[in-house]
C-alpha positions in Angstrom: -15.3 -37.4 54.8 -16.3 -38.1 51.3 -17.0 -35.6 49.0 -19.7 -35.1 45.7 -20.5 -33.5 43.0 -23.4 -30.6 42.6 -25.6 -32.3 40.0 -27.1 -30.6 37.0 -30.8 -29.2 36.9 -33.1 -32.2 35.9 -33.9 -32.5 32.4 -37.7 -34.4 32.8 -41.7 -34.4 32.5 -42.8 -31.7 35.5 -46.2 -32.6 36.5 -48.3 -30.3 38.0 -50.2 -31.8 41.3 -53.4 -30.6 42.4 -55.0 -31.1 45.6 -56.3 -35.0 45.8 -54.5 -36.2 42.5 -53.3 -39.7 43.2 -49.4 -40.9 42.2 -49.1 -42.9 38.9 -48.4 -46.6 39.4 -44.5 -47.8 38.4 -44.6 -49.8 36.0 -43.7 -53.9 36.8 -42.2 -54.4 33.5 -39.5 -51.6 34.1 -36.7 -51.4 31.0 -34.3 -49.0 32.3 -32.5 -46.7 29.8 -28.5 -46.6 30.2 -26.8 -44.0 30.1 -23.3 -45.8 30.5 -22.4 -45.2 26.9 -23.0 -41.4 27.2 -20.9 -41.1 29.9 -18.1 -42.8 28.1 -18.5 -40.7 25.2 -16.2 -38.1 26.5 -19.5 -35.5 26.0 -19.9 -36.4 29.8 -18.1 -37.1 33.2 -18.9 -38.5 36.4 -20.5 -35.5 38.1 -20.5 -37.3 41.6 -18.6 -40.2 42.8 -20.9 -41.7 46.1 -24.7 -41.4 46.3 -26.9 -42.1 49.4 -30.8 -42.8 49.6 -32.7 -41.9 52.4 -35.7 -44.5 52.3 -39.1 -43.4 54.1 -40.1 -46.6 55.7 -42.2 -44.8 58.3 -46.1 -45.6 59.4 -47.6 -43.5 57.1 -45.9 -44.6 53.6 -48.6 -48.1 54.4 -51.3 -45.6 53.5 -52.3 -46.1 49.4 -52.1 -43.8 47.0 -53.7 -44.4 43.3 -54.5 -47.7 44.7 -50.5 -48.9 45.8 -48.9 -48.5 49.1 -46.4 -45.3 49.0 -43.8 -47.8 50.8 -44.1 -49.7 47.5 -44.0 -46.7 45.1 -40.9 -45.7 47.3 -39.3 -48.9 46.3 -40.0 -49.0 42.7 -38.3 -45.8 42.8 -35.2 -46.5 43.8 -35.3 -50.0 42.2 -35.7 -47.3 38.6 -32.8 -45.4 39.9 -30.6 -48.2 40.8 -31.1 -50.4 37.2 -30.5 -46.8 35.3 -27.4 -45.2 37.1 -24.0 -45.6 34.3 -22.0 -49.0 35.7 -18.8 -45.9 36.6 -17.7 -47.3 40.2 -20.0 -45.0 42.2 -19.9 -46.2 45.8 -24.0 -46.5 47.0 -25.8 -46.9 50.4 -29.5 -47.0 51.5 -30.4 -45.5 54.6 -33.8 -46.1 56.1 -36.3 -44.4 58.9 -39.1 -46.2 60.3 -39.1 -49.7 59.2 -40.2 -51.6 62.0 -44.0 -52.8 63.3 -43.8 -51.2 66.2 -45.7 -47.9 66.0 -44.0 -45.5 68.5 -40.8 -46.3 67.6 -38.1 -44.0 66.2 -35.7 -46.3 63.6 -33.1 -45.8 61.2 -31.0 -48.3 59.8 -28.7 -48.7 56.6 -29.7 -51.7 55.1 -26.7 -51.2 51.9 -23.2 -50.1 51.5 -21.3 -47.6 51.6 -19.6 -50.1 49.0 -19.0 -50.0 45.2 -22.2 -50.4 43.7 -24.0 -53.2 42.7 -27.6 -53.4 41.2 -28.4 -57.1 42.4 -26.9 -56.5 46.0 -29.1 -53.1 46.0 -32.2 -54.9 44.9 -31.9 -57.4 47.1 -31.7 -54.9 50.2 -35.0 -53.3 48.7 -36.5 -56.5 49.0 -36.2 -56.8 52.6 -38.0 -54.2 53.2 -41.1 -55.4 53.6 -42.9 -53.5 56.3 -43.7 -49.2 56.8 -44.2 -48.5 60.7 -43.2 -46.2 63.5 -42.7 -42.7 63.6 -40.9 -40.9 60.8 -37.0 -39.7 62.5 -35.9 -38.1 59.4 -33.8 -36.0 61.4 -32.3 -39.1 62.5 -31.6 -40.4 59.5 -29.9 -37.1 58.2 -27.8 -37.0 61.5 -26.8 -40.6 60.5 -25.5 -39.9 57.0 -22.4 -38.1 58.7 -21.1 -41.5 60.2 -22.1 -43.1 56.6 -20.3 -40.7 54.4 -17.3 -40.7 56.7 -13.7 -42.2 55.5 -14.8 -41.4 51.9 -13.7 -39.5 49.2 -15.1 -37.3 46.3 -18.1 -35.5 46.3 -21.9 -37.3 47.1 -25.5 -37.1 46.1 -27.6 -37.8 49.0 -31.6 -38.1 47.9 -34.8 -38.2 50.1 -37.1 -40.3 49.0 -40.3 -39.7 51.7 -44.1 -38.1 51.9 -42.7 -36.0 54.2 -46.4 -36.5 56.0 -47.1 -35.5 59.4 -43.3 -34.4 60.1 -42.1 -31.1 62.2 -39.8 -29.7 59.7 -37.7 -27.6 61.9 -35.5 -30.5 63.3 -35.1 -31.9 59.5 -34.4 -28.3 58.6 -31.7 -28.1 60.8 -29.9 -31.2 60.7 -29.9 -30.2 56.7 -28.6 -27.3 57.4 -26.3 -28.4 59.5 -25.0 -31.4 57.5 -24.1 -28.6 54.5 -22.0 -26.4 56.5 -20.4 -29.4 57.4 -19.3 -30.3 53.9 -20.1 -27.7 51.9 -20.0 -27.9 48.4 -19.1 -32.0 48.7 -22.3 -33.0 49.1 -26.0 -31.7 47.1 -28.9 -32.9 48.1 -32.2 -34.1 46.6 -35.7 -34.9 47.4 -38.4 -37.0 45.9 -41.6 -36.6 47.0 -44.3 -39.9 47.4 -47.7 -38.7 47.6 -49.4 -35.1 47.6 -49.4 -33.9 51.0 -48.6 -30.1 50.6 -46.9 -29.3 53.9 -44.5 -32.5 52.9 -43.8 -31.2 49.4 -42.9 -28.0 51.3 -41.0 -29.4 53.5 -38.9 -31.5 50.8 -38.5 -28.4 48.6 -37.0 -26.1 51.8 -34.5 -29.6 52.1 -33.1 -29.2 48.6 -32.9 -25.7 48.7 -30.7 -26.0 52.1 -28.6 -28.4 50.0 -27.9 -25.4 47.3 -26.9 -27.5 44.0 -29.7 -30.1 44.4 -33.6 -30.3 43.2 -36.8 -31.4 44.5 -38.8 -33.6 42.6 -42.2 -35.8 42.8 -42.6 -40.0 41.6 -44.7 -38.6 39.0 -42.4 -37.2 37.4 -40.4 -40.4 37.0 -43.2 -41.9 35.3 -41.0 -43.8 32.4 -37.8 -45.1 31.3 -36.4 -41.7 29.9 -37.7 -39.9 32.5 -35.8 -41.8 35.2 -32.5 -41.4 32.7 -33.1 -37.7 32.7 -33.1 -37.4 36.1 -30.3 -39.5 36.4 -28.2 -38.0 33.8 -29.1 -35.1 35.7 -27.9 -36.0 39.0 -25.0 -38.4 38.7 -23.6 -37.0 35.1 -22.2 -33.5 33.9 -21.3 -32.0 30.5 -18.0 -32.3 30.0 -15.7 -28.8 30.1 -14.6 -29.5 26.8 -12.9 -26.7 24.5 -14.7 -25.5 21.6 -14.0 -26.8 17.6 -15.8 -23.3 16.3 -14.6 -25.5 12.6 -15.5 -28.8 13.6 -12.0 -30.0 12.2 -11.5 -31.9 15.3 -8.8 -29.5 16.4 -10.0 -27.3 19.5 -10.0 -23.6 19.2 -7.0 -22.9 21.7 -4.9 -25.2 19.9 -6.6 -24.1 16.2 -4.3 -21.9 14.6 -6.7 -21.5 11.4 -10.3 -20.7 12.6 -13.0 -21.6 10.3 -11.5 -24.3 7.6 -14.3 -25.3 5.8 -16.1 -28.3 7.0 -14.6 -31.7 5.3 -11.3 -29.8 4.4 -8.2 -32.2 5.9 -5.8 -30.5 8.6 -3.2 -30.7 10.2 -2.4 -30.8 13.8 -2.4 -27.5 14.6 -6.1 -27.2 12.6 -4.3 -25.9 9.5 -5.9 -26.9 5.7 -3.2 -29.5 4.7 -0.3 -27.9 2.0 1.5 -30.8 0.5 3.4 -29.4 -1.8 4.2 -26.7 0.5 4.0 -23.9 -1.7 1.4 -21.6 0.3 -1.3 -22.8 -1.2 -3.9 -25.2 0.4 -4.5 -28.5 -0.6 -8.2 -27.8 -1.3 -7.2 -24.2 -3.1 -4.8 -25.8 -5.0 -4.6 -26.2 -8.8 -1.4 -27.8 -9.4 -1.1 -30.5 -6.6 2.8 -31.0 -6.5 4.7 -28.3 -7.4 8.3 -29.0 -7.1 9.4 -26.9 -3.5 10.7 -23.4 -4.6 8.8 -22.9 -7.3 7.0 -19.7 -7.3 3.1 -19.7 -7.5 0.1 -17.8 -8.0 -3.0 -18.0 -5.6 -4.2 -21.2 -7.3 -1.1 -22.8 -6.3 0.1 -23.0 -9.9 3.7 -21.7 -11.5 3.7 -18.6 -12.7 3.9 -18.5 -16.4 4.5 -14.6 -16.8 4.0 -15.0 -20.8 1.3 -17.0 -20.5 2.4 -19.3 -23.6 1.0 -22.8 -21.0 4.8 -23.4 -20.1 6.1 -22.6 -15.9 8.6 -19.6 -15.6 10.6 -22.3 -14.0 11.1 -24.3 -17.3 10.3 -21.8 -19.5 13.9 -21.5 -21.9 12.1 -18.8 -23.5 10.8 -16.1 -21.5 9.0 -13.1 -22.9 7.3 -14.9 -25.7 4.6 -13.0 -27.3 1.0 -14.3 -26.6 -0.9 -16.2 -28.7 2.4 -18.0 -29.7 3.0 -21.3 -30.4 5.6 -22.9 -28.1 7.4 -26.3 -27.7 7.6 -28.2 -24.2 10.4 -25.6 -23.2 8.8 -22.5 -24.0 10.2 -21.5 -26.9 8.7 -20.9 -30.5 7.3 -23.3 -32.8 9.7 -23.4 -35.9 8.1 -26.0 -37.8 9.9 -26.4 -40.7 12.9 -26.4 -39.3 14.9 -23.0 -41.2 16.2 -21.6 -37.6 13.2 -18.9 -38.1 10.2 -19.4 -35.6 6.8 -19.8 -36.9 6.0 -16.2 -35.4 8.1 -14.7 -37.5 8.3 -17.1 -40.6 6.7 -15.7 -43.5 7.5 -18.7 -45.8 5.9 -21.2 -43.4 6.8 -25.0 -45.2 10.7 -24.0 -46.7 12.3 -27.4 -47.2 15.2 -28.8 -45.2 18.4 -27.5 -46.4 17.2 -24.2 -48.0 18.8 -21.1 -46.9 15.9 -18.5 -45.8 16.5 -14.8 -45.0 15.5 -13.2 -41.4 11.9 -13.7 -42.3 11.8 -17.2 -43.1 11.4 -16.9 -47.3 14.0 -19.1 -49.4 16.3 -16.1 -51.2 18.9 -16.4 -52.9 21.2 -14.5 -51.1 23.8 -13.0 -53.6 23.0 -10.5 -55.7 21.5 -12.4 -58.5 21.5 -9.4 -61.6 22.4 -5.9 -61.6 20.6 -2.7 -62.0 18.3 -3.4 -65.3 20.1 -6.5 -66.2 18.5 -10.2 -66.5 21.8 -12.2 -66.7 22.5 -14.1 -64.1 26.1 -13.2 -62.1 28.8 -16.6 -62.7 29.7 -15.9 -58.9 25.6 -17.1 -58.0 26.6 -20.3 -60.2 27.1 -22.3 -56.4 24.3 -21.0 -55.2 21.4 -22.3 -57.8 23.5 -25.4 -58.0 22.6 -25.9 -54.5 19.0 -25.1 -54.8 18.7 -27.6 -57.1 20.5 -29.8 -54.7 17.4 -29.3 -52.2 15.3 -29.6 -54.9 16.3 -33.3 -56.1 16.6 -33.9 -52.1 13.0 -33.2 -51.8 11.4 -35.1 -55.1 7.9 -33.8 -54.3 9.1 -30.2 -54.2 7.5 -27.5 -56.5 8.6 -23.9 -56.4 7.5 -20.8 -57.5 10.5 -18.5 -58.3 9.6 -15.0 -58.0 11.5 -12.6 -59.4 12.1 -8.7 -57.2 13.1 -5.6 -58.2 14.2 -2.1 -56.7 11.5 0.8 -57.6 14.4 2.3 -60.2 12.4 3.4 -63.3 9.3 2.8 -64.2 7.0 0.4 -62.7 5.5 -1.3 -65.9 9.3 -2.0 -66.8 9.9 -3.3 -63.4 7.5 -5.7 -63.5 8.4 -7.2 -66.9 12.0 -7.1 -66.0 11.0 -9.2 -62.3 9.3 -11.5 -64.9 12.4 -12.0 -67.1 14.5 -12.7 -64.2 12.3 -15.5 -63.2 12.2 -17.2 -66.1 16.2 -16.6 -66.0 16.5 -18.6 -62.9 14.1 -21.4 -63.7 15.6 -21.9 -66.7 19.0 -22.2 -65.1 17.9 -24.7 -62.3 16.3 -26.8 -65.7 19.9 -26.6 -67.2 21.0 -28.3 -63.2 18.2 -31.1 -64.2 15.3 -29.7 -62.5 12.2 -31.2 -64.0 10.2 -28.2 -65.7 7.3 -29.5 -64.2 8.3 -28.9 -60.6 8.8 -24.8 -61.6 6.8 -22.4 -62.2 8.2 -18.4 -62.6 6.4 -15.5 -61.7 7.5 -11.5 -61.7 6.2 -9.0 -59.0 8.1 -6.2 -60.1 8.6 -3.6 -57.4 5.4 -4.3 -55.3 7.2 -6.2 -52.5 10.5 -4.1 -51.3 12.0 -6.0 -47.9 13.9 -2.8 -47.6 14.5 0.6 -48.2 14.6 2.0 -51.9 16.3 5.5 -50.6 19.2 3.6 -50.6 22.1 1.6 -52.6 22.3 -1.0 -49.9 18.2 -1.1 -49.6 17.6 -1.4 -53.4 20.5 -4.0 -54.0 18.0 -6.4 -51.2 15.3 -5.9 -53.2 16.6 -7.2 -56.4 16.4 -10.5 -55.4 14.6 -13.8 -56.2 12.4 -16.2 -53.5 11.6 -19.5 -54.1 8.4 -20.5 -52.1 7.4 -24.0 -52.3 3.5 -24.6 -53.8 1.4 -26.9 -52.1 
């Protein structure tokens, strides 16, 4: 025996009825509203899979109501209901009771299916229907759909459509009840009621409440288009049992192994933000897109520079630099001119190329030019100014200061005039090696700028030196 599904409450227009108010008219012009694409959405399945009418065709549905024949009404009904339900292979029948001119008789025929349905062979069943007589065996009828519904499959939606006037519910009752124990939860049933007779919307209430998963419900509430869909949707379609995307990521929460990814972010299949460079940091987080794969990161997803001199630890030659200093591509200090001293520690910033500088950058001569209180000039430095002025004609532009140093032995005033003396002793020397006068210029700062100690021999011999800076 086939079997159906237990439709969904209807989602429609409830109208109340009071006593006397006539049924609304069905429209001629009818433009039914399909739900097909819904229910191919995925949002929704097929909530039954066979559906049976049970048309009222009885003596007293050719009594008028709002001006139209209920037998007509009944018909327009269906008619709605078979132009609106989805084109998903549901197997259809129509069942009638009544039906024939004679006025004491007790009829039931099915005038369609049970076949796959089809709206034009349906209509055209509803067509021959063209007369309401005899008595009203709706028990009949219900005892019939047994020998309808038998050899199929799935579960089935079986829907009175009657006045239920002038009809001794307890044999309906029964056969209902009966007809649910028999297939349980395969088969819900529904009831439309035509007209307002009280004890027949009573009677077609207690029928869909025997039923269990189906509703009662009146022609006036299928008054238009989306109505009819509603009810539809409701009877033949169910929300899908789909599993949540909490996200909306378009990964389901079972499978979702990172809840909450902000909406628009790209994941992967298992719902996580997308890390391209795989370094633990998501593509959305990330600050440094393509960070070579085992390079260490911070939580921007950039190298960690631990000096923070702008070059990656893992290119950084120089680590440890101190901050705020200038580094090249690899890391390392800036030396910009070139004398092997980095501008962070160069004093003499701008020494030409090929002078020798001491640890601090500044072009000294690096013998001991004169001894204590003396201002000539050692024969053993002889090689050494001759190769100051071999930077100097190297580097035509050149003008240097030569600045003569003394240790703090004696007094200061004598210092500084001695400092003086040994300048001039230099300059004049590099003008004897052909050095322009006009490139050099002497200057004495006596004892004012020690490099070393003066406590001791090897401190004060350092500081009686001479520097040559170049002038800009």
């Amino acid at each position: 025996m086939k079997r159906f599904f237990a439709p969904m409450v209807i989602v429609g227009l409830a109208v109340v009825f009071a006593a006397g108010c006539a049924a609304t008219k069905p429209a001629d012009d009818f433009s039914p509203v399909d739900p097909t694409a819904k229910a191919r959405s995925g949002d929704y399945i097929k909530n039954v899979d066979n559906f049976l009418v049970v048309l009222d065709a009885s003596g007293s549905m050719n009594e008028t109501v709002g001006g139209q024949e209920k037998i007509q009404i009944a018909k327009d009904i269906v008619e709605r209901l078979n132009r609106t339900v989805p084109d998903l292979g549901f197997v259809a029948g129509v069942r009638t009771f009544g039906n024939t001119i004679s006025p004491f008789t007790r009829k039931t025929d099915r005038i369609y299916g049970m076949t796959v349905h089809d709206k034009d062979a349906l209509s055209k069943a509803l067509e021959e229907i063209g007369w309401a007589g005899g008595l009203s065996p709706i028990n009949r009828a219900a005892e019939a759909v047994s020998a309808d519904l038998d050899g199929l499959s799935g579960k089935t939606a079986l829907i009175f459509l009657s006045d239920a006037k002038d009809i001794d519910p307890e044999q309906p009752l029964a056969t209902v009840r009966s007809l649910k124990e028999q297939m349980g939860e395969n088969i819900c049933i529904y009831t439309i009621l035509v007209g307002n007779d009280p004890a027949g919307r009573a009677l077609m209430q207690q029928m869909a409440a025997f039923g269990g998963c189906g509703f009662a419900a009146a022609v006036d509430e299928l008054n238009s288009a989306q109505a009819v869909a509603d009810y539809v949707e409701a009877v033949f379609l169910a929300k899908a049992d789909r599993p949540k995307d909490t996200d909306g990521d378009g990964v389901f929460d079972p499978e979702d192994q990172c809840l909450n990814t902000p909406a628009g972010v790209a994941v992967d299949s298992v719902g996580c933000p997308l890390d391209s460079d795989r370094d633990g940091v998501f593509d959305f987080q990330d600050r440094c897109p393509g960070t070579p794969a085992g390079v260490a990161v911070n939580l921007y997803g950039c190298p960690l520079d631990s000096d923070n001199d702008g070059v990656p630890d893992y290119v950084d030659r120089c680590p440890g630099t101190p901050r705020w200093t200038a580094v090249d591509a690899r890391g390392c200090p800036v030396d910009s001119d070139g004398d092997g001293v980095t501008d962070d520690k160069d004093r003499c910033p701008g020494t030409p190329s090929g002078a020798k500088v001491d640890a601090y950058g500044c072009w000294v001569l690096s013998g001991v030019l004169f001894d204590t209180g003396k201002l000539s000039i050692k024969p053993e430095m002889a090689e050494e100014l001759k190769q100051v002025a071999r930077v100097m004609r190297s580097n035509p532009g050149l003008v240097i200061e030569v600045q003569g140093h003394t240790d703090s032995v004696g007094d200061a005033a004598f210092n500084q005039a001695l400092s003086e003396k040994r300048a001039r002793a230099v300059m004049n020397h590099l003008i004897r090696e052909g050095i322009d006068a006009k490139r050099l210029q002497a200057k004495g700062l006596g004892e004012t700028r020690p490099v070393a100690s003066n406590d001791t021999a090897e401190g004060r011999a350092l500081n009686r030196r001479v520097e040559l800076k170049p002038l800009p």
